[in-house]
VOPAGU-2260 file (C-alpha; in pm, 1 decimal, decimal comma):
REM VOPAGU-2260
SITE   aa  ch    i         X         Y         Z
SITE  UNK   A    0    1563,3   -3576,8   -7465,0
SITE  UNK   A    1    1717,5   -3876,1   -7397,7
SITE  UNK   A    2    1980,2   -4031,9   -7688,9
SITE  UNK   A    3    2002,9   -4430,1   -7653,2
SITE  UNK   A    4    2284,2   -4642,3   -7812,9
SITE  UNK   A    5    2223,5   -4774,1   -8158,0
SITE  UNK   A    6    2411,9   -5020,9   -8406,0
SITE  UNK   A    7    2369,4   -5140,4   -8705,9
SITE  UNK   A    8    2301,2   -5506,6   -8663,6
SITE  UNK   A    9    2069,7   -5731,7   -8849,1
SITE  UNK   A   10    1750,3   -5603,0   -8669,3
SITE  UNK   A   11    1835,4   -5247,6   -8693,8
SITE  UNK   A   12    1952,7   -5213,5   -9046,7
SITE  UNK   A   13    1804,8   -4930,3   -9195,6
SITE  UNK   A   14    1708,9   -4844,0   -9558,9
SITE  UNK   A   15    1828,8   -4510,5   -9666,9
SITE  UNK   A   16    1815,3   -4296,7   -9970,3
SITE  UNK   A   17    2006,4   -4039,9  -10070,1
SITE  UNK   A   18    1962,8   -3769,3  -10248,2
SITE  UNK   A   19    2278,0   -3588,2  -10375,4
SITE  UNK   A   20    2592,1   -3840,9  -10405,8
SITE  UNK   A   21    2861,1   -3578,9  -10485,2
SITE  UNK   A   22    3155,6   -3565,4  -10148,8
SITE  UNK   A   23    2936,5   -3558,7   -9849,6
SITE  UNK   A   24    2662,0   -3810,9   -9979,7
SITE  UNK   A   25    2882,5   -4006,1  -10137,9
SITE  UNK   A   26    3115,6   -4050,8   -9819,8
SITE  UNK   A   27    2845,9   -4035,4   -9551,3
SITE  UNK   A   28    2678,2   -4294,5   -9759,1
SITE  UNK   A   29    2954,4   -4528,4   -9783,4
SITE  UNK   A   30    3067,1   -4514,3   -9427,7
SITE  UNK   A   31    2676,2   -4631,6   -9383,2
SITE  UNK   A   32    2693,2   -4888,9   -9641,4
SITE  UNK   A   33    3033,8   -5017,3   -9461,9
SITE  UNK   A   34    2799,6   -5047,5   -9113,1
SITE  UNK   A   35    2590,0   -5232,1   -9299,3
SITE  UNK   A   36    2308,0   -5049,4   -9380,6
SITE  UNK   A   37    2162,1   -5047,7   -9731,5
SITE  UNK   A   38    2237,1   -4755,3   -9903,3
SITE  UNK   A   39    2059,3   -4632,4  -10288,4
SITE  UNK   A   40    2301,7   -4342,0  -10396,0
SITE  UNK   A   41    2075,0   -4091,2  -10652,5
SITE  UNK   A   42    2142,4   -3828,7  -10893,0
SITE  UNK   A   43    1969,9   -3648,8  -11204,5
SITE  UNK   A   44    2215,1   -3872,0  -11361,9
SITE  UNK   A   45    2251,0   -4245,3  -11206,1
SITE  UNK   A   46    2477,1   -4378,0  -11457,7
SITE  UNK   A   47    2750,2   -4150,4  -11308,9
SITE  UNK   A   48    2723,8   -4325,0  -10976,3
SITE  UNK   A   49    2883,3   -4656,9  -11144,9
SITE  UNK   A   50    3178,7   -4602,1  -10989,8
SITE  UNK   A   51    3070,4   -4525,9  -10641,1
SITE  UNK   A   52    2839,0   -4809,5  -10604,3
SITE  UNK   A   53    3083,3   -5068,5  -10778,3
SITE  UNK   A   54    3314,1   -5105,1  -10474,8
SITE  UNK   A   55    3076,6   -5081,9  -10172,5
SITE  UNK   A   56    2919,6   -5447,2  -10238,2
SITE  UNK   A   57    2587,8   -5546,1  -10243,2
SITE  UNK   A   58    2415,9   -5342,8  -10015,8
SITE  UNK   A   59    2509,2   -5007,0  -10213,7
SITE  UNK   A   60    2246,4   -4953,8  -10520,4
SITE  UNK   A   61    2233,0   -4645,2  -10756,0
SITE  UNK   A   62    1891,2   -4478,8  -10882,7
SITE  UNK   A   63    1675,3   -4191,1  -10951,2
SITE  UNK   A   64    1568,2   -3965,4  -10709,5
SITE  UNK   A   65    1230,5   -4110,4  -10692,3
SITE  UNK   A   66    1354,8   -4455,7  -10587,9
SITE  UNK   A   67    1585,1   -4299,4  -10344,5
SITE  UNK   A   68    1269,2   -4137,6  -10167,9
SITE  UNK   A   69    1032,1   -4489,4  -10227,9
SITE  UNK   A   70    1386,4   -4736,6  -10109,6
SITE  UNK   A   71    1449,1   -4527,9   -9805,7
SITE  UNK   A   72    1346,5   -4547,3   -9425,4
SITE  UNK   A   73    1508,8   -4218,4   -9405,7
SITE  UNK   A   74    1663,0   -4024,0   -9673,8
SITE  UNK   A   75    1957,7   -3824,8   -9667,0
SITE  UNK   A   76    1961,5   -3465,8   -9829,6
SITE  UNK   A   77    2344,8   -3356,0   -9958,8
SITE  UNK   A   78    2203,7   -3088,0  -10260,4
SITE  UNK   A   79    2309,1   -2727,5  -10279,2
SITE  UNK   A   80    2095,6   -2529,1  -10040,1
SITE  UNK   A   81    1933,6   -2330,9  -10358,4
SITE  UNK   A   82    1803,6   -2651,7  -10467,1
SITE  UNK   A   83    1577,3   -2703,8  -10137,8
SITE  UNK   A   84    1242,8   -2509,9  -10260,1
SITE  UNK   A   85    1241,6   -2700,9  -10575,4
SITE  UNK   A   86    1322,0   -3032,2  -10411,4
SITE  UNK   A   87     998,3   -2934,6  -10191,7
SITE  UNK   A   88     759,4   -2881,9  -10465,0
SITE  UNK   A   89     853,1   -3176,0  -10709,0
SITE  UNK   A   90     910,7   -3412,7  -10418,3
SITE  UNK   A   91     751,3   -3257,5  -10132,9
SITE  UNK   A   92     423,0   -3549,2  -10142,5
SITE  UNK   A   93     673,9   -3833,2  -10189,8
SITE  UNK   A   94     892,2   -3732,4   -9857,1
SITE  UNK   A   95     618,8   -3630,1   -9656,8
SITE  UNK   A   96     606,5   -3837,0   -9348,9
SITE  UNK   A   97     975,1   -3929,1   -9385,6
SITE  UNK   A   98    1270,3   -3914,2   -9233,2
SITE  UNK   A   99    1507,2   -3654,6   -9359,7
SITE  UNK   A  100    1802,4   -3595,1   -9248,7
SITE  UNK   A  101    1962,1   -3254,9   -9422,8
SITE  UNK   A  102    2318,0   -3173,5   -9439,1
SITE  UNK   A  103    2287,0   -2858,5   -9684,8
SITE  UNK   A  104    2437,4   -2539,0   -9608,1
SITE  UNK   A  105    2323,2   -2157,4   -9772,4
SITE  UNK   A  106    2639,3   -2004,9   -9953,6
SITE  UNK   A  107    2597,6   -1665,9  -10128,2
SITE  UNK   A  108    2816,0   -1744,9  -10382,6
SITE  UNK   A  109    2624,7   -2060,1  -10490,9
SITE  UNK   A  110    2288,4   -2021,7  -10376,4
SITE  UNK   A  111    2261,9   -1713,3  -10415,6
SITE  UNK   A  112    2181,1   -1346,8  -10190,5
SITE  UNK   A  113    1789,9   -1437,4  -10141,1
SITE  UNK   A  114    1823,9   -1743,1   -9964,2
SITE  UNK   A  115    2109,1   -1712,2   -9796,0
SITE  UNK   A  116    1950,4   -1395,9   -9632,6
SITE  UNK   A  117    1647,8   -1612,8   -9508,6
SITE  UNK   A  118    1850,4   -1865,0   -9308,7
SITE  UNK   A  119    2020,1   -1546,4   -9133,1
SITE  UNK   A  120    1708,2   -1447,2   -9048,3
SITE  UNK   A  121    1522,3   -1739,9   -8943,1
SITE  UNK   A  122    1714,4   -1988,2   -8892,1
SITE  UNK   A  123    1847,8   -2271,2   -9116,5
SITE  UNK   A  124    1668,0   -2543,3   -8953,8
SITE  UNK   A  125    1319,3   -2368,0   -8970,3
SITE  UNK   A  126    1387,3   -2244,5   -9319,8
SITE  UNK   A  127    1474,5   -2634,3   -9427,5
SITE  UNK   A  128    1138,8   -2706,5   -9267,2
SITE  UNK   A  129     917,8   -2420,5   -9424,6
SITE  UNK   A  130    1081,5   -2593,8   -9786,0
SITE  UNK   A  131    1027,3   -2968,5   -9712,3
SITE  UNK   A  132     683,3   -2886,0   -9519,0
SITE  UNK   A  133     517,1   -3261,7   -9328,3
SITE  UNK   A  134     924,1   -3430,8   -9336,2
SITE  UNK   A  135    1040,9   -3500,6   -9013,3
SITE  UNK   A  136    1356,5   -3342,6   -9051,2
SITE  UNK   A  137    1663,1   -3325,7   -8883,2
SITE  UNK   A  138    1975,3   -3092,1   -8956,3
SITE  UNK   A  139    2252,2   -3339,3   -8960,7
SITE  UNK   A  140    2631,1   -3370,2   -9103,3
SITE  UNK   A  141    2659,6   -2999,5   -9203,4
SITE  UNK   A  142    3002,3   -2885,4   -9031,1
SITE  UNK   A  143    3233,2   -3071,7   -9161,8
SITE  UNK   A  144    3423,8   -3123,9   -9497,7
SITE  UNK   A  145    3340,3   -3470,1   -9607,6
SITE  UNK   A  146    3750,8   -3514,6   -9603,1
SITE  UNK   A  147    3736,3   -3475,3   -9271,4
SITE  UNK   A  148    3421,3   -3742,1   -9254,5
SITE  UNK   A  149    3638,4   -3979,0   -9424,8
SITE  UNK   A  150    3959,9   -3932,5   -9282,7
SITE  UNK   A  151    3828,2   -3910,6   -8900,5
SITE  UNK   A  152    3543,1   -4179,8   -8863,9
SITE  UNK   A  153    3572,9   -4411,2   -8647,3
SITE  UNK   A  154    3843,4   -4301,0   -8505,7
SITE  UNK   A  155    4005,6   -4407,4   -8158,9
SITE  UNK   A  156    3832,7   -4274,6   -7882,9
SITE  UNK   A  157    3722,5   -3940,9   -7823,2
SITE  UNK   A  158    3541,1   -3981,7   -8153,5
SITE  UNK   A  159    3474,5   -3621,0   -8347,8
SITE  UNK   A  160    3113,8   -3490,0   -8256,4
SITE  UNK   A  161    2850,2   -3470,9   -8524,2
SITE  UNK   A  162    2564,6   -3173,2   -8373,7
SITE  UNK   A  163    2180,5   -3237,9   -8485,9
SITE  UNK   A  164    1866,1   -3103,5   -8407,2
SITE  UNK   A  165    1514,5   -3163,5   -8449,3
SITE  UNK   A  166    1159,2   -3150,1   -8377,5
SITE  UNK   A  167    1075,3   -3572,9   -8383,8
SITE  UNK   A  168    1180,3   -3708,2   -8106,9
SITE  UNK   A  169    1188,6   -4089,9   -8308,6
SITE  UNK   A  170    1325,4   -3906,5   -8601,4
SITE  UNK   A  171    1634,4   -3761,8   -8382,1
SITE  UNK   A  172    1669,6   -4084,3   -8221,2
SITE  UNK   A  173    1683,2   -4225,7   -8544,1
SITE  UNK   A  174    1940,9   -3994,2   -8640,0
SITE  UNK   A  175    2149,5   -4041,4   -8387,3
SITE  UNK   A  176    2230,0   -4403,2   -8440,6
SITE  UNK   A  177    2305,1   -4325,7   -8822,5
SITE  UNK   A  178    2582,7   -4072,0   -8649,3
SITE  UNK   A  179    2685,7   -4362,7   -8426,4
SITE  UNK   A  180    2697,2   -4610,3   -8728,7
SITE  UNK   A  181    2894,3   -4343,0   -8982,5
SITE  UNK   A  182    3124,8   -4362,7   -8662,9
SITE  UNK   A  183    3107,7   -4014,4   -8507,0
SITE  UNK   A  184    2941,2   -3938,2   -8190,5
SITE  UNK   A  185    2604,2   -3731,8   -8169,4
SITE  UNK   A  186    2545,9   -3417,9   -7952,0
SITE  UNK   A  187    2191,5   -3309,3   -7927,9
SITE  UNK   A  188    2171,1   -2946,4   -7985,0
SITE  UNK   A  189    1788,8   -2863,3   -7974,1
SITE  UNK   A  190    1512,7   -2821,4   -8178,7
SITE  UNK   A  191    1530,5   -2728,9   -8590,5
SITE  UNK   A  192    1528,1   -2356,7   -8441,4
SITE  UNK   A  193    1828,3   -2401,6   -8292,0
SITE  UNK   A  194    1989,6   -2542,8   -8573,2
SITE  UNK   A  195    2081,2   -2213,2   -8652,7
SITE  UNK   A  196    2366,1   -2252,1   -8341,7
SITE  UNK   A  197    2515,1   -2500,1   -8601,4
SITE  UNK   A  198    2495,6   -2325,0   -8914,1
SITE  UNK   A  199    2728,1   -2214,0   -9125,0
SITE  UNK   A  200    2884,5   -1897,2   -8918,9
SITE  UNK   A  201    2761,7   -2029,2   -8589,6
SITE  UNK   A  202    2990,1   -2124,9   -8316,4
SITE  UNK   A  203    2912,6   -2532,4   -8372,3
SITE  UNK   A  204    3022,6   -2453,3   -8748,7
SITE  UNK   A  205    3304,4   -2608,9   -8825,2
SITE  UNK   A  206    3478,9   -2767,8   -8518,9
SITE  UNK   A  207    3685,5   -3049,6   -8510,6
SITE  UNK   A  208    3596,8   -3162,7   -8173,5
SITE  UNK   A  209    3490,1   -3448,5   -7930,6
SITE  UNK   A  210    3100,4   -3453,0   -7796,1
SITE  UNK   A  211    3247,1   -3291,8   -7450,4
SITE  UNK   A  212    3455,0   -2995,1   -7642,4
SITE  UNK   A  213    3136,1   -2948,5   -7875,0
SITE  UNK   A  214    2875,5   -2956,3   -7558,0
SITE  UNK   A  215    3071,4   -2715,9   -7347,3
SITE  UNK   A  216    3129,5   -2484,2   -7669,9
SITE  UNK   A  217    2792,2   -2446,8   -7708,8
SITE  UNK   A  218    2739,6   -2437,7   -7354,2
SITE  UNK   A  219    2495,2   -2752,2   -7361,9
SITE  UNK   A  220    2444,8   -3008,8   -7065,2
C-alpha cells in the first residue's frame, strides 16, 4: 500500500481518545495535542489526569473511558496487555467500527503466562484483533519507551521510525499521519499478522532507528 503525507492542519485535525494515560498515552498524547489535534486523556480515575491536561491548553480534555471512545475519531489503546479481553467485552459495541490504534505489549510478569503464550503463538496483532473483534485496528507505538518518544520526536532529520500494521487500508493511512504528527516517521510493516515481526522479542522490537535502518532490518521494500 501506498502511505501519503499527512499534517495536522485545520482540515485534518483529528479527534482522538485515549484510553490509558499513564507514560506512553500520556506522552504520545501530548506530542498530538502539541500538533494540534484534540486529545481526551481517560482513566478509571479522571481526576488524576489534572495535572496532565492542565498544561497542554485547550485542546487537551480529561474523561472516562466512555467519552474517550464517544470524543474520538480514533482512539488510542496504552493499557496493560492483560487488560485487552476485558476492554473487549465491556467496550467492545462502543469501539466497533473505530479506529484503534494499540500500543500494548504481553509481559509474563504482568499479564500473566496465559496470554502471553497466545501472542507467541498467533501473533500479537491477530490476538489484539480476536479481543477487540469489528475495530479497525492497527498495532502502533509499541517499541519504544515513551522516554525515548519524548526525548526523540521531532527530531532533525533522519527522524526515528515508528513500524505499524494493519488490515484497513484508511485506518493505516490514518495512522500513519498520527506517526507523522507525534513527529516520527512511519514504516509499513504488513498486515495485523505480521505485527508479530514487531512484537515484543521480534527483530523490529526495540530499535532506535531511521525508516531506512528499520525497512532494511526487516528486510522490507
Amino acid at each position: 500500500m501506498v502511505v501519503r503525507p499527512a499534517r495536522a492542519d485545520a482540515q485534518s485535525k483529528t479527534r482522538i481518545g485515549i484510553i490509558g494515560s499513564g507514560h506512553i498515552g500520556g506522552t504520545v498524547g501530548t506530542l498530538w495535542v502539541k500538533a494540534g489535534h484534540p486529545v481526551l486523556f481517560s482513566s478509571r480515575h479522571p481526576d488524576e489526569l489534572k495535572d496532565l491536561v492542565g498544561g497542554l491548553g485547550e485542546l487537551a480534555k480529561a474523561g472516562t473511558i466512555e467519552q474517550a471512545i464517544a470524543f474520538g475519531d480514533v482512539v488510542f489503546l496504552a493499557i496493560p496487555y492483560r487488560a485487552l479481553p476485558q476492554m473487549g467485552q465491556d467496550y467492545g459495541a462502543a469501539l466497533k467500527g473505530k479506529i484503534v490504534l494499540d500500543a500494548g505489549n504481553a509481559i509474563a510478569r504482568r499479564d500473566g503466562d496465559a496470554i502471553v503464550a497466545e501472542v507467541e503463538r498467533d501473533g500479537i496483532g491477530v490476538v489484539s484483533q480476536k479481543y477487540l473483534a469489528g475495530t479497525r485496528l492497527v498495532r502502533a507505538f509499541n517499541t519504544l519507551n515513551y522516554k525515548v518518544l519524548a526525548s526523540e520526536a521531532n527530531r532533525s532529520a533522519p527522524r526515528l521510525a515508528i513500524p505499524i500494521a494493519g488490515d484497513d487500508d484508511e485506518a493505516m493511512q490514518t495512522a500513519a499521519g498520527l506517526v507523522r504528527d507525534a513527529g516520527f516517521d512511519p514504516v509499513v510493516v504488513g498486515k495485523l499478522a505480521d505485527a508479530r515481526r514487531f512484537q515484543q522479542g521480534g527483530p523490529g522490537y526495540g530499535q532506535q532507528v531511521s525508516a531506512a535502518e528499520l525497512k532494511q532490518k526487516l528486510s522490507l521494500p
